[in-house]
C-alpha positions as CSV (number, residue, x, y, z in Angstrom):
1,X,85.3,-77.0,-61.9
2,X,88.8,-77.5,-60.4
3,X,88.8,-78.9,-56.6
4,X,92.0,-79.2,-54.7
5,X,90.4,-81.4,-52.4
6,X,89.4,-83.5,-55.0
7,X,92.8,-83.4,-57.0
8,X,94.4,-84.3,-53.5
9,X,92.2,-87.8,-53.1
10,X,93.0,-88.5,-56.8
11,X,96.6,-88.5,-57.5
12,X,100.0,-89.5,-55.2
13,X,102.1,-86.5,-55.2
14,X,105.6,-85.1,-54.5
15,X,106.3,-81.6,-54.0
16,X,110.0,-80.2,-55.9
17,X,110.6,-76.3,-54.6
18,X,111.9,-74.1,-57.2
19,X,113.7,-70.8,-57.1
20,X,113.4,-68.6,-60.9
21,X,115.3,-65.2,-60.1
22,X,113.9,-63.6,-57.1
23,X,110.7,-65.8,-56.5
24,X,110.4,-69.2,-54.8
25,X,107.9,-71.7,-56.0
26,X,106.4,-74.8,-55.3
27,X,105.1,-77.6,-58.1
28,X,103.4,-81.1,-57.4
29,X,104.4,-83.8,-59.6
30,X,103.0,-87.4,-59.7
31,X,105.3,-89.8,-56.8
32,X,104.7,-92.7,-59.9
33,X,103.8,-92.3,-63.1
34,X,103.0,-96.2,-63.8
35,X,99.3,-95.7,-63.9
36,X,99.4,-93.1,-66.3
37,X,101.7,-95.5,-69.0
38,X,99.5,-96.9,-71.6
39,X,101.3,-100.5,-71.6
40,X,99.9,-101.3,-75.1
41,X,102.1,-98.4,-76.1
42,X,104.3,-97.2,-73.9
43,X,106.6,-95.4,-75.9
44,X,104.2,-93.4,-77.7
45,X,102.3,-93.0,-75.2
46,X,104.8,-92.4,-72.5
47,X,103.2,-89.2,-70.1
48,X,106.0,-86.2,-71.2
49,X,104.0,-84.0,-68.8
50,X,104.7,-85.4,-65.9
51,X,107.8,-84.3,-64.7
52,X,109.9,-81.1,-64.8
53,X,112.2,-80.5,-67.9
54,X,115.6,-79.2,-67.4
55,X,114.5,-77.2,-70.7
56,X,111.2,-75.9,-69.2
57,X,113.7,-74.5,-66.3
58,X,115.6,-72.5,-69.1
59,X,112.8,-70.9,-70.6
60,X,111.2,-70.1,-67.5
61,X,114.4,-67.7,-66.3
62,X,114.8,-66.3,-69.7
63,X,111.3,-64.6,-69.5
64,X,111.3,-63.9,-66.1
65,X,114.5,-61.9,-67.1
66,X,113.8,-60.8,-70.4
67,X,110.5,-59.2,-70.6
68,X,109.2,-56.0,-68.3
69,X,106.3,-55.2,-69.9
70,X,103.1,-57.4,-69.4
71,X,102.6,-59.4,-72.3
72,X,99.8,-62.4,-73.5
73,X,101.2,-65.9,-74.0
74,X,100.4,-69.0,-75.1
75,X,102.4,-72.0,-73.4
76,X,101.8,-74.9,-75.8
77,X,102.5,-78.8,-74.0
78,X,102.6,-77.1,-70.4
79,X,102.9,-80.4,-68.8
80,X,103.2,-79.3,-64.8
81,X,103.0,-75.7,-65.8
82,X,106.3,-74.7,-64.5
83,X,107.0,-72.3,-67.4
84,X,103.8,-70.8,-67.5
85,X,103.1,-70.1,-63.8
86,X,106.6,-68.6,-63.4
87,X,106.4,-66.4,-66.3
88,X,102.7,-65.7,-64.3
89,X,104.6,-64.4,-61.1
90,X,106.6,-62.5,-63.6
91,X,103.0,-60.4,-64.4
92,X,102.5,-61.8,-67.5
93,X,99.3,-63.1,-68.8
94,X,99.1,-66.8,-69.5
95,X,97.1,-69.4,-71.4
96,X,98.5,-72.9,-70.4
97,X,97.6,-75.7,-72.7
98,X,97.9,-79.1,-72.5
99,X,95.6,-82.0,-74.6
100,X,96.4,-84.2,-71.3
101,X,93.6,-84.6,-69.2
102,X,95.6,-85.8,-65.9
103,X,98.0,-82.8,-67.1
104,X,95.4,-80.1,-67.1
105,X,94.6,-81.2,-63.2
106,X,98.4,-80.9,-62.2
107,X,98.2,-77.1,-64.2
108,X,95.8,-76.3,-61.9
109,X,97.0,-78.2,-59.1
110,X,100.0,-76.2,-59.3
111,X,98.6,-72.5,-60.1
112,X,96.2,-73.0,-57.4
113,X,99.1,-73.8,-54.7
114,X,101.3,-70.6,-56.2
115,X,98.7,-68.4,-55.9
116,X,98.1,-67.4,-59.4
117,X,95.0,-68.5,-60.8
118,X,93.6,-64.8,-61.1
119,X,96.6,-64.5,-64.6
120,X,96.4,-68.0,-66.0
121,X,93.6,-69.6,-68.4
122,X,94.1,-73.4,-68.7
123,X,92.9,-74.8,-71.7
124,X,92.4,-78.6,-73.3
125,X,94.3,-78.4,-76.5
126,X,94.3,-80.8,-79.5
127,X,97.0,-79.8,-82.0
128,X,95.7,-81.0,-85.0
129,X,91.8,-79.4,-84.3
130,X,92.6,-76.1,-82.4
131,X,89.4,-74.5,-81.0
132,X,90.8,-71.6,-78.8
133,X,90.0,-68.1,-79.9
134,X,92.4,-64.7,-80.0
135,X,96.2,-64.2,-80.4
136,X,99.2,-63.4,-78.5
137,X,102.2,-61.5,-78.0
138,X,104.8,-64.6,-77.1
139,X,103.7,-68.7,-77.8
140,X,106.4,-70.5,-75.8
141,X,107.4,-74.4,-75.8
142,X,109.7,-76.6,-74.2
143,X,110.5,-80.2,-75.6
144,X,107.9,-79.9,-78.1
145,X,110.4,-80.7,-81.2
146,X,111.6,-84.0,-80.7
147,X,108.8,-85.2,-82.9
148,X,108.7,-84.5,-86.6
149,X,105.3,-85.7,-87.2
150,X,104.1,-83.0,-84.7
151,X,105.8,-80.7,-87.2
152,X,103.3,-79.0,-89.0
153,X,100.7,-79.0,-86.6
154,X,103.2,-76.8,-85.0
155,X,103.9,-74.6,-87.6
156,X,100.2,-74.3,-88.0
157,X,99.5,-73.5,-84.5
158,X,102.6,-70.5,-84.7
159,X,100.7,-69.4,-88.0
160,X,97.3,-69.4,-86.6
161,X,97.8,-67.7,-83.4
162,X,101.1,-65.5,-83.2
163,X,100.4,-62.1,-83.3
164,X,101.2,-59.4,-86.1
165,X,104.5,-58.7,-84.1
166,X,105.0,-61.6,-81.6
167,X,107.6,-64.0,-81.3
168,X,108.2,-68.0,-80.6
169,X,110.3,-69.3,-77.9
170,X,111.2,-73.0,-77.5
171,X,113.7,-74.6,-75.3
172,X,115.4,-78.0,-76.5
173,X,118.1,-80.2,-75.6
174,X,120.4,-80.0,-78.5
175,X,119.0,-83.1,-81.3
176,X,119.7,-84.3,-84.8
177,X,115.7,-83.5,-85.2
178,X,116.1,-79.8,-84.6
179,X,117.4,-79.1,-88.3
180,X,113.9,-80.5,-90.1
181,X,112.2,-78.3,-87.5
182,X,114.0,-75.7,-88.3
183,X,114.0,-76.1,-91.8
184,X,110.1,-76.3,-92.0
185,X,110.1,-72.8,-90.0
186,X,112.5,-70.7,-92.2
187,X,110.5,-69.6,-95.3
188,X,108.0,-68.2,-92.5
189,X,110.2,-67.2,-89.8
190,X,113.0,-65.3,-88.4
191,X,115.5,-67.3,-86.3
192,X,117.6,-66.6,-83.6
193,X,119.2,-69.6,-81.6
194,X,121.3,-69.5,-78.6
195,X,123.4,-72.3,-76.3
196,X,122.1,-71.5,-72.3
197,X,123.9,-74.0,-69.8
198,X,121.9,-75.3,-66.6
199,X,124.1,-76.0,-63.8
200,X,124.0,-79.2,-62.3
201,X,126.1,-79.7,-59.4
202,X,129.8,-79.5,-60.7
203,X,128.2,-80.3,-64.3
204,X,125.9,-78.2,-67.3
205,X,123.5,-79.0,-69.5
206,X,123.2,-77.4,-72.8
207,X,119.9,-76.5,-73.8
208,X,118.8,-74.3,-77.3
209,X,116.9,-71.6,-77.1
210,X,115.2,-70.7,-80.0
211,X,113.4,-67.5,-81.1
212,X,111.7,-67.5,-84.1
213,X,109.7,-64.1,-85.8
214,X,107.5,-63.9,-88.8
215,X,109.0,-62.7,-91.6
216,X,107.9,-59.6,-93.6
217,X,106.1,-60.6,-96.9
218,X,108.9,-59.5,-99.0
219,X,111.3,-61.7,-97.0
220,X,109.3,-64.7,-97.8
């Protein structure tokens, strides 16, 4: 059972305010993320989760501005939950994962502080042994292709738990990697791809959105 009280003792935070369309937010991220580094391997095992991804940011506006109609989602590597709990406010219904454990206590951290715990299920996730039960309308990522071993487990995932007539959206700076991901996907799926800018002072980032829908038998 989740205790703010307890998460506050435990971890050294800072708190970055957001502002997706007409809502303002609040999320905690760790102040240091030293003693969450695994120095035997710190580039593999370096904690992804634990800050806010300019991609995450992109995603998050696109379905709070693309979708009036509630709708069930899956957000696969939540991380801080940024994503998820926006598209939450949005009145969608969410299931955040992470396979994280120190991630799953900022998820909840951070639902419990926007006042949205009532529309969000947050759920331990192992991609490569998958025990969560149902399907839904949307499965949204962001930064969850810059690994190609992580490939198939992925596509497995979209396979296993995408609705009859749901769709895929992931968010990615632009990478060499993003052609073997998207040739693994296209004898399954429909794909859509577009170039969003995030402004950053005088400057913009590019970012890809992708949106990928299963194909009809015969288009297989």
């Amino acid at each position: 059972m989740f205790s703010i009280e307890s998460f506050n003792k435990t971890y050294e935070t800072d708190t970055i305010p957001l502002s997706i369309r007409d809502k303002n937010f609040s999320f905690l991220m760790p102040k240091k993320i030293d003693s969450f580094i695994d120095e035997s391997d710190s580039l593999q095992n370096f904690p992804m989760w634990a800050k806010i991804w300019d991609a995450s940011l992109i995603l998050a506006d696109h379905i709070a501005g693309n979708y009036k109609s509630p709708k069930t989602i899956m957000e696969l590597g939540s991380g801080l939950g940024v994503t998820g709990i926006t598209a939450s406010a949005f009145g969608h219904s969410l299931t955040l994962t992470e396979y994280d454990s120190h991630a799953i206590q900022f998820i909840h951290a951070n639902a419990h502080i926007n006042n949205c715990t009532a529309s969000i299920e947050i759920k331990h996730l192992d991609w490569k042994n998958p025990k969560l039960d149902g399907s839904f309308d949307i499965i949204i990522g962001s930064e969850l292709t810059y690994k190609e071993s992580a490939f198939p487990s992925l596509l497995s995932l979209f396979n296993k738990y995408l609705s009859k007539e749901g769709e895929i959206l992931l968010t990615t700076e632009p990478r060499k990697i993003i052609k073997f991901f998207l040739d693994m996907m296209m004898p399954w799926y429909k794909i859509q791809i577009w170039r969003k800018s995030l402004r950053q002072g005088d400057n913009s980032k590019k970012i890809l959105l992708i949106r990928l829908k299963a194909k009809d038998k015969k288009e297989s």
